[in-house]
C-alpha positions in Angstrom: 17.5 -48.4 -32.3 20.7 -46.8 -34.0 23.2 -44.8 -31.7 22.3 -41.5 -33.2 18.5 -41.7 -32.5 19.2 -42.9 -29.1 21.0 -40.0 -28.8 18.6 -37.4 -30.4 15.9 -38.9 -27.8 18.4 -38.5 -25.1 19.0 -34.8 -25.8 15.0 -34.6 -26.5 14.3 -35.7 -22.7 16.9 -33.8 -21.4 15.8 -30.5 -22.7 12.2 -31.7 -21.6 13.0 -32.5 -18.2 12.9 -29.3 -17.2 9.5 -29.0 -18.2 8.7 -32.0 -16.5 9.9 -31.4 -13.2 8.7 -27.5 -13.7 5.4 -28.0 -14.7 3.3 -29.6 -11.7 4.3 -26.1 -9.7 3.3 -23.8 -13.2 0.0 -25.8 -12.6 -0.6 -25.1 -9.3 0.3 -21.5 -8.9 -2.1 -20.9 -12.0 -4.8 -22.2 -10.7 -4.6 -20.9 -7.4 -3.6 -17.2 -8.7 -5.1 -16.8 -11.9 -8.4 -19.3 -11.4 -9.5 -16.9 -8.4 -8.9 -13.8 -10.8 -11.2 -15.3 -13.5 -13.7 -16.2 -11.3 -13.8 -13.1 -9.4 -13.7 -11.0 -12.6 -17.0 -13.3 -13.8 -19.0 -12.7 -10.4 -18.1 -8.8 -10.5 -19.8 -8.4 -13.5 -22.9 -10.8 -12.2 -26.0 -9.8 -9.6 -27.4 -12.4 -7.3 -30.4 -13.2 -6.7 -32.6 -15.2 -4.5 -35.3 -17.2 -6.2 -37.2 -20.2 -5.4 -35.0 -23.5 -3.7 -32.0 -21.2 -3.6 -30.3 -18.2 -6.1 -29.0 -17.2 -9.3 -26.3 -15.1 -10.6 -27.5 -12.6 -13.4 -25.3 -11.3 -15.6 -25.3 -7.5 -15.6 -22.5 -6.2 -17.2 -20.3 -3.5 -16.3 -23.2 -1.6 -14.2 -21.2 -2.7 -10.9 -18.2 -0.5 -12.0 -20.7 1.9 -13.3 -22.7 2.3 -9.9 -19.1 2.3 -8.3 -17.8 5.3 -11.0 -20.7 6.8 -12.3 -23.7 5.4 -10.7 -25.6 5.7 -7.1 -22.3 4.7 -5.1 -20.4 7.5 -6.8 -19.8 9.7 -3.5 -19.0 6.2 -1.6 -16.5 5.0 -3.5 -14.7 8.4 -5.2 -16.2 11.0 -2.5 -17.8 14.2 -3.0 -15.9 17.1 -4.7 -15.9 20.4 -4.4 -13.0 23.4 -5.7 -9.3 22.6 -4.5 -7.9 25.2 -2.4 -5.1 27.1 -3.5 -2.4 24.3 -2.0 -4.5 21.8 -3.7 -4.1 23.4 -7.6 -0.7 23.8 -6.0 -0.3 19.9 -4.7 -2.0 18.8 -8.2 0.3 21.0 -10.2 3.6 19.3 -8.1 1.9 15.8 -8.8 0.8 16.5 -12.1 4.4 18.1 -13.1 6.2 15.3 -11.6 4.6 12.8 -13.9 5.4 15.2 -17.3 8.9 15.2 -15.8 9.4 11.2 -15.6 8.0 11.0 -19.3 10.7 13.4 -20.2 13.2 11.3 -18.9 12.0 8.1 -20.3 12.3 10.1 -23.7 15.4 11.6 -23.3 16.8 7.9 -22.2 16.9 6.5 -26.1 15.7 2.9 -24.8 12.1 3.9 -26.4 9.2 1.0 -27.0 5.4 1.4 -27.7 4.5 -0.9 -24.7 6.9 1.3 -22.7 5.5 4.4 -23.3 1.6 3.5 -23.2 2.4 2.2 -19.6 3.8 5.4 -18.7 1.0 7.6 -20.4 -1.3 5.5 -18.3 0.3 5.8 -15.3 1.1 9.4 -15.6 -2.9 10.1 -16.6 -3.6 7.5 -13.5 -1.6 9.7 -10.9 -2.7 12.9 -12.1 -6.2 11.8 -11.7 -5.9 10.3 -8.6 -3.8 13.3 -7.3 -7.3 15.5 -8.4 -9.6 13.2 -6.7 -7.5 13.9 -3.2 -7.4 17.8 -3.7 -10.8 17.9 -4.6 -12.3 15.7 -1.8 -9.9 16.3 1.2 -11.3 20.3 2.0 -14.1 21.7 3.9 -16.7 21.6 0.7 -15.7 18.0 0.0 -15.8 14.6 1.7 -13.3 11.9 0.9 -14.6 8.6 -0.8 -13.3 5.0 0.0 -10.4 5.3 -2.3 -9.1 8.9 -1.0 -9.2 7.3 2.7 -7.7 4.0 1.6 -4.6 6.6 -0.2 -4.4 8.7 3.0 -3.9 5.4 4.8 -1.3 4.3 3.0 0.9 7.2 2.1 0.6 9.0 5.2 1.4 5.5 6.8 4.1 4.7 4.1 5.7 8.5 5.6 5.6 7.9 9.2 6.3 4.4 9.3 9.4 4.8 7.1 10.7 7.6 9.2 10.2 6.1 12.2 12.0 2.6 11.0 14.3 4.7 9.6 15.4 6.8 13.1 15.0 3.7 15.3 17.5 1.7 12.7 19.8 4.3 13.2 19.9 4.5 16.9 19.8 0.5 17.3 23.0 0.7 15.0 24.7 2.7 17.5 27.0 1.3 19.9 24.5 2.2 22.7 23.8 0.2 26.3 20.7 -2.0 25.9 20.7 -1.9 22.1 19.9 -5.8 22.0 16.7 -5.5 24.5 15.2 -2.3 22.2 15.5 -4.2 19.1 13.7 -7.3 20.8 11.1 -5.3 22.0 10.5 -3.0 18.8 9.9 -5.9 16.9 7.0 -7.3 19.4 3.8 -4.9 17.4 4.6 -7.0 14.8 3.6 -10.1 16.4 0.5 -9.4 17.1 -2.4 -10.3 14.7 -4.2 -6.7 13.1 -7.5 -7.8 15.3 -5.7 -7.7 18.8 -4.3 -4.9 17.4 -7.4 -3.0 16.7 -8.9 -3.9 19.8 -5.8 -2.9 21.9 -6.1 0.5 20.3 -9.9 0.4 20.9 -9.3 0.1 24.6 -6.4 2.5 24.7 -8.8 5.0 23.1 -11.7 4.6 25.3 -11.6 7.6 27.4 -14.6 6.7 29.4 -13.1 3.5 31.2 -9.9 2.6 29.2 -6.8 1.7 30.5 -5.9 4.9 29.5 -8.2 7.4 31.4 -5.9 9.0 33.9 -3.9 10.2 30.7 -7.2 11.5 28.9 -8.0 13.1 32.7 -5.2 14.2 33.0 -5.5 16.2 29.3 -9.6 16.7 30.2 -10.2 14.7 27.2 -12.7 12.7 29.3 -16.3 11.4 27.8 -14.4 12.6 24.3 -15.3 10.7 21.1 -12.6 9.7 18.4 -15.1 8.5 16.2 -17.4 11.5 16.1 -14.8 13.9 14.1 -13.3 12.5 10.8 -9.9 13.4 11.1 -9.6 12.0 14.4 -10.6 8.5 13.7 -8.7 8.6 10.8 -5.7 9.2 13.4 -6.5 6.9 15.4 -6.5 4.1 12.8 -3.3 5.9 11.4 -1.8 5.4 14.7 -2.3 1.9 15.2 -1.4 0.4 12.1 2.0 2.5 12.4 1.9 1.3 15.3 2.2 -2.2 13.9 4.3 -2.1 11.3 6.8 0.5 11.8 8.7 -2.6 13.4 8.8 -4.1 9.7 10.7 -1.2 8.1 13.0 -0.9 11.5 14.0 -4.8 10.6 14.9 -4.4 7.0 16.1 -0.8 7.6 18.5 -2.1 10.4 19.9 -4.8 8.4 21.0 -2.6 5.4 22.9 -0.1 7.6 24.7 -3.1 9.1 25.3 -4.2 6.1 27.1 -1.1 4.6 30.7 -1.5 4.3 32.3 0.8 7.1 35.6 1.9 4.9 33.7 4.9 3.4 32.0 6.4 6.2 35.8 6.1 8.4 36.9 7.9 5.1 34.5 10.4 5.3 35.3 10.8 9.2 38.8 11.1 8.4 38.2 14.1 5.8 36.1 16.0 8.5 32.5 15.3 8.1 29.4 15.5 10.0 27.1 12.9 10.8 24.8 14.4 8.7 27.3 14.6 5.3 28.0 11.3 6.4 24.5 10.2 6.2 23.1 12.3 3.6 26.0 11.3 0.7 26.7 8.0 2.1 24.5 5.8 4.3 21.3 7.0 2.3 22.3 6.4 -0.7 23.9 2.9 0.4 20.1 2.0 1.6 18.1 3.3 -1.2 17.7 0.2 -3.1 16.8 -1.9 0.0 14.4 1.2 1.5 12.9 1.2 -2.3 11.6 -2.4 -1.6 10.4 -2.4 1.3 7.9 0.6 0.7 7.2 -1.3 -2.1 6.4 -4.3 -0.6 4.5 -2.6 2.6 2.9 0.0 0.0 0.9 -2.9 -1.7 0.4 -4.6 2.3 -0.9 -1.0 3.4 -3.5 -0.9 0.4 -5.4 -3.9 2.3 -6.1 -2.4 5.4 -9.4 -3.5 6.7 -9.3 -5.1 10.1 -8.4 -1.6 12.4 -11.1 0.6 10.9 -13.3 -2.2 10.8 -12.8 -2.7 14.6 -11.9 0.6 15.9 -14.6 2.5 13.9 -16.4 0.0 12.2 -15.6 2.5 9.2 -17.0 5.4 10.4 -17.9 8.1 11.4 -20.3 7.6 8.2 -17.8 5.9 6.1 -14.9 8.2 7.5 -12.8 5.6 7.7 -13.5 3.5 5.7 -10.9 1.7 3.1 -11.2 -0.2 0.1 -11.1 -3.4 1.2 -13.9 -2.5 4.1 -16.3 -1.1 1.5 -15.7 -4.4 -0.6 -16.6 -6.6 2.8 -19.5 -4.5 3.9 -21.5 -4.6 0.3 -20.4 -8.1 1.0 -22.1 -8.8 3.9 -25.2 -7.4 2.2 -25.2 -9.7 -0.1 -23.8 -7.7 -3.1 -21.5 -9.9 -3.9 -21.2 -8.6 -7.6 -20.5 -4.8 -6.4 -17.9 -6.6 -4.0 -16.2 -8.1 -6.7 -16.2 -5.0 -8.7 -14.6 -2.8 -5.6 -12.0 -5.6 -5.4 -10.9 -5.6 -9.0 -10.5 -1.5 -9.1 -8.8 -2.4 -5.9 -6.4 -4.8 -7.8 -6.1 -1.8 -11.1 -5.3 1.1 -8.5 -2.3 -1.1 -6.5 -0.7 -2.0 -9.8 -0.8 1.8 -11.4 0.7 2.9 -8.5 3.2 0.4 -7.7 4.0 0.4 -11.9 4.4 3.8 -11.2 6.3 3.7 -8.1 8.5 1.2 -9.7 9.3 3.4 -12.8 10.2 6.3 -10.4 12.6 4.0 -8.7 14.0 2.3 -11.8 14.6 6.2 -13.4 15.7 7.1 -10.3 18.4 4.3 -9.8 19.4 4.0 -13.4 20.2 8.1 -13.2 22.2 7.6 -10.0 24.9 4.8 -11.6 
């Protein structure tokens, strides 16, 4: 062999190494990501059936979705709706406006692409529709469906779990006696697995025999249901699972005001401002890309939610309180494993239009800012 093919084979295996070494872990993480995804996409669009010496699946189409959108499970899955009140057209208008003013911005930036601006257009239209589905179902004429109650879940959650990270943060980054213990002991929730969750809240809100009845006595709130009024199951569930994770936000949150350099805020001090200038044009916009990824990342956790309602109300009152991913798991268990599927997979299309669309609120946001 010549010295100058031994050399174009050398450079050949080099640039393939990479490949080589790369490969085995492409290989795995497609089949155990995208395999499932086939195979679930396959089965939503199957029914089973039990025939003689076992079943078979029979494919039906898209009449899962359509039963789910269209179909006998309409009022299940989207809810009932009725005319929005006047701070619902108002709330939809907001929502609706807000979405025609991030297109506008995308326009005005220059960086324009056909990909860029159909994903917009369907994340606007998403939003907007979404945003009509809550003020039409969430008033007295109206009853929320599985996906309103799996959105109140999460962005009600998403508020009060951000603020609450956010204020306890701030007060373990203080210079204050016993700081260490509190920060200890606000991350314990977290340690707990969502089913001893759920059935420590079950307890607490038993006001028959709980461990909490003096309280509930002491409030005459005794022999009182949470599960026979809507709203107050939902806040109940609400409760626990910020219970739970507002310790996640308060860890990431804590970090990134530690973090901050220190110059500009004794600056600030210096020139005479108030804890609130200082934390309004400093410490908040020092923590807005960190506090941008970790509603991200607990915004696609908090679309999951299955094991509190399932537990604390077993979704109910009705289906109350019931989320997405309960409504997939009880059709389950009745055997419809098709119509499972298919609430899964609109499951899957609702995270990623709203976390596209979260992420392209962020990204103007940011990119505006600098």
């Amino acid at each position: 062999m010549s010295a100058r093919a031994s050399v174009s084979l050398s450079d050949r295996l080099d640039r393939a190494a990479g490949w080589v070494f790369i490969m085995p872990a492409v290989v795995v993480v497609l089949f155990l990501s995208i395999f499932p995804l086939i195979v679930s996409l396959y089965i939503s669009l199957v029914r089973l059936q039990f025939v003689a010496g076992g079943f078979e699946l029979t494919f039906v189409g898209l009449f899962n979705y359509y039963k789910l959108l269209v179909g006998i499970d309409h009022v299940h899955f989207l809810g009932l709706q009725a005319s929005p009140t006047l701070v619902g057209w108002l709330l939809f208008a907001l929502a609706a406006g807000s979405q025609v003013v991030l297109l506008g911005v995308y326009l005005r930036g220059g960086r324009i692409s056909i990909g860029g601006l159909i994903g917009r257009l369907v994340a606007a239209i998403a939003v907007s529709g979404l945003a009509w589905l809550l003020v039409t179902t969430i008033n007295p004429e109206g009853r929320p469906g599985t996906v309103e109650v799996t959105l109140i879940y999460v962005f009600v959650g998403l508020v009060v779990q951000y603020g609450l990270g956010l204020g306890l943060a701030m007060l373990c980054s203080q210079h204050l006696p016993g700081r260490r213990f509190f920060r200890v002991v606000f991350l314990l929730p977290m340690m707990i697995t969502p089913v001893g969750v759920a059935y420590l809240f079950l307890m607490l809100t038993d006001t028959t025999k709980g461990p909490a009845y003096p309280l509930w006595a002491l409030f005459g709130l005794v022999n009182t249901s949470w599960v026979t009024n809507a709203w107050g199951a939902r806040a109940a569930v609400m409760i626990g699972d910020a219970w739970q994770w507002t310790p996640f936000m308060f860890i990431v949150l804590l970090a990134a005001l530690e973090s901050q350099s220190i110059e500009p805020i004794e600056a600030a001090i210096v020139d005479g401002a108030n804890g609130w200038q200082i934390f309004r044009h400093i410490t908040f916009p020092a923590i807005v890309p960190v506090s941008s990824t970790v509603i991200l990342i607990r915004m696609i956790e908090a679309f999951k939610i299955v094991d509190l309602p399932n537990i604390l109300t077993n979704g109910g009152p009705g289906t109350a309180t019931e989320s997405l991913t309960l409504h997939a798991f009880s059709i389950w268990r009745a055997l419809d494993i098709g119509g499972s599927a298919a609430v899964a997979y609109l499951l899957l299309i609702l995270v990623t239009v709203i976390g596209a669309a979260y992420a392209n609120l962020i990204r103007t946001r940011l990119t505006r800012d600098t």
